[in-house]
C-alpha positions as CSV (number, residue, x, y, z in Angstrom):
1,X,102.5,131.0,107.6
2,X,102.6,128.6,110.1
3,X,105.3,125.8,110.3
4,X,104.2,122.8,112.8
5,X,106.4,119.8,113.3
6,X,105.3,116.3,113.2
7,X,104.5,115.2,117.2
8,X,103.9,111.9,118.6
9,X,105.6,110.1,115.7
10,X,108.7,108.3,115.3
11,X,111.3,110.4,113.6
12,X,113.3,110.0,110.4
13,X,116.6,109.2,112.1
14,X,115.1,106.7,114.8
15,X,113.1,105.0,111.8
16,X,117.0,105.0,110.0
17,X,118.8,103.9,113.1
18,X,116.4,100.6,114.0
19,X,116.5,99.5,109.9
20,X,120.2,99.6,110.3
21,X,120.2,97.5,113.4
22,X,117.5,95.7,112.1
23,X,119.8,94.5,108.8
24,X,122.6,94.1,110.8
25,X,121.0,91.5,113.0
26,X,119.7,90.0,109.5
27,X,123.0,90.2,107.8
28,X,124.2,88.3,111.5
29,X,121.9,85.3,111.1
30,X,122.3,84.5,107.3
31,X,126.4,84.5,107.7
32,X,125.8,82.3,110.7
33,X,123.5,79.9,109.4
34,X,126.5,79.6,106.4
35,X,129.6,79.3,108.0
36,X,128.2,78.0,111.5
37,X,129.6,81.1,113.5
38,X,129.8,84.4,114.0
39,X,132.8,86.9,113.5
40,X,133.3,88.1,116.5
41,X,133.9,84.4,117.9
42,X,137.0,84.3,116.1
43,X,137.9,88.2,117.7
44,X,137.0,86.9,120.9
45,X,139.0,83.5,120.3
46,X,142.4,85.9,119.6
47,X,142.3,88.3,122.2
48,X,141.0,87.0,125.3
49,X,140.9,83.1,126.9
50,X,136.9,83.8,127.6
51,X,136.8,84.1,123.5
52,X,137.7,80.7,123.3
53,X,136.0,79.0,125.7
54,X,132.5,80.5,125.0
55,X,133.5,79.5,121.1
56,X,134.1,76.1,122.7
57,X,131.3,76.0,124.7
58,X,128.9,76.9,120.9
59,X,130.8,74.5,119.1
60,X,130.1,71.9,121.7
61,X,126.6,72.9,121.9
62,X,125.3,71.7,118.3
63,X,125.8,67.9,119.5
64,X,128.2,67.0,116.4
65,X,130.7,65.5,116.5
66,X,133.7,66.1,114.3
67,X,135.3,62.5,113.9
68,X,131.8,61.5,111.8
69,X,131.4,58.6,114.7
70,X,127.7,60.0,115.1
71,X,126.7,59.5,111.9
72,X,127.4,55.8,111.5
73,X,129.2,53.4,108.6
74,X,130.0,55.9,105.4
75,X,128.4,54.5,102.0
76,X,130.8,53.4,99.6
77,X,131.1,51.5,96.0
78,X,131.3,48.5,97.6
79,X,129.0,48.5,100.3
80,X,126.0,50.1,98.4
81,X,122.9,51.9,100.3
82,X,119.4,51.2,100.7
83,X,116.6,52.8,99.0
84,X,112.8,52.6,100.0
85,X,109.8,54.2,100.4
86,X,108.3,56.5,103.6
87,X,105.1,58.2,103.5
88,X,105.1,58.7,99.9
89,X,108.3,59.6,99.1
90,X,111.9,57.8,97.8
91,X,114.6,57.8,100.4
92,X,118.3,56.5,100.0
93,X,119.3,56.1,103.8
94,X,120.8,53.3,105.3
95,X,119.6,54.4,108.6
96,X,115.5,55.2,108.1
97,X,115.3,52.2,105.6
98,X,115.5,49.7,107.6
99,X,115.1,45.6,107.3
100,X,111.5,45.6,108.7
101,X,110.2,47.9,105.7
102,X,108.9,46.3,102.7
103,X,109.8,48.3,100.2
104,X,113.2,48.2,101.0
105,X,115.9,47.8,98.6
106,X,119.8,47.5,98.7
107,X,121.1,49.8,95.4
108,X,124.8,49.2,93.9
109,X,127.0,52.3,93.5
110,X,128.5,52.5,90.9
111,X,131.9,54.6,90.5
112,X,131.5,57.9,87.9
113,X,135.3,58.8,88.0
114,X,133.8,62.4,87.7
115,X,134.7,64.5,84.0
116,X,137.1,61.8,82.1
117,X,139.8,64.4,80.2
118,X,139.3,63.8,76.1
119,X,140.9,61.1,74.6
120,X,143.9,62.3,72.5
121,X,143.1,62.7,68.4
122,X,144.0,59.9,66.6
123,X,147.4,59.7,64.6
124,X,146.3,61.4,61.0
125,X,148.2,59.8,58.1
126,X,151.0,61.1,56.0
127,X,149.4,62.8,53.2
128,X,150.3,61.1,49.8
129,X,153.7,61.8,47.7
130,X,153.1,65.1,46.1
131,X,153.5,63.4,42.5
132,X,150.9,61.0,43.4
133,X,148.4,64.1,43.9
134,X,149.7,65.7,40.5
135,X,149.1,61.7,39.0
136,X,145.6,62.2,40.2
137,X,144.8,65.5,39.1
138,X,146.1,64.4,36.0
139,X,143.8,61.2,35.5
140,X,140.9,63.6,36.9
141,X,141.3,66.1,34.0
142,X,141.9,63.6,31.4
């Protein structure tokens, strides 16, 4: 009997070996595109000075800013926001609905307070004199 190995193909390990790397580069990206950074920025950050500034040099890269200045006045209860209509579909922005668009409208806020506790049970009465219950079983059975 003859035994012939497989030639010209990719073997079994090399096939295991680039799924591995191939998840690990997955798992990479969805844990970035959560928390905004990687692992190894924060190994870098403790044991070397490059750590940090090539973590500074990422966070600055994303163009936010921390303070919130970029993103303009913050909508509140009093102030309201603006809804109205853009290609079809209902926006609540105060920045795309702006004055020169018809079918904008301003739209009060209005405060939930979130999930209210429940309201204590009311008082329950003194039950009756235990004669007065024996009175009316009495007049019941006569």
């Amino acid at each position: 009997m003859n035994k012939t190995t497989q030639g010209g193909a990719i073997s079994l390990y090399l096939v295991a070996i680039l799924m591995m790397l191939l998840t690990l580069a997955a798992l990479a990206f969805f844990y970035f595109m959560r928390y905004g950074h990687l692992p190894m920025q924060d190994v870098w950050q403790r044991w070397s000075k490059s750590g940090a500034v090539i973590s500074n040099e990422l966070k600055g890269a994303g163009g936010l800013s921390v303070d919130g200045a970029a993103f303009g006045k913050v909508a509140t209860v009093d102030s309201g926001i603006r809804r109205c209509t853009i290609k079809g579909k209902v926006i609540f922005s105060d920045v795309e609905c702006t004055d020169s668009n018809p079918s904008t409208r301003e739209v009060k806020l209005y405060d939930s307070k979130g999930g209210e506790p429940p309201k204590a049970p009311a008082a329950v009465k003194d039950a009756p004199d235990p004669d007065l219950k024996l009175q009316m079983i009495d007049k019941l059975v006569k």
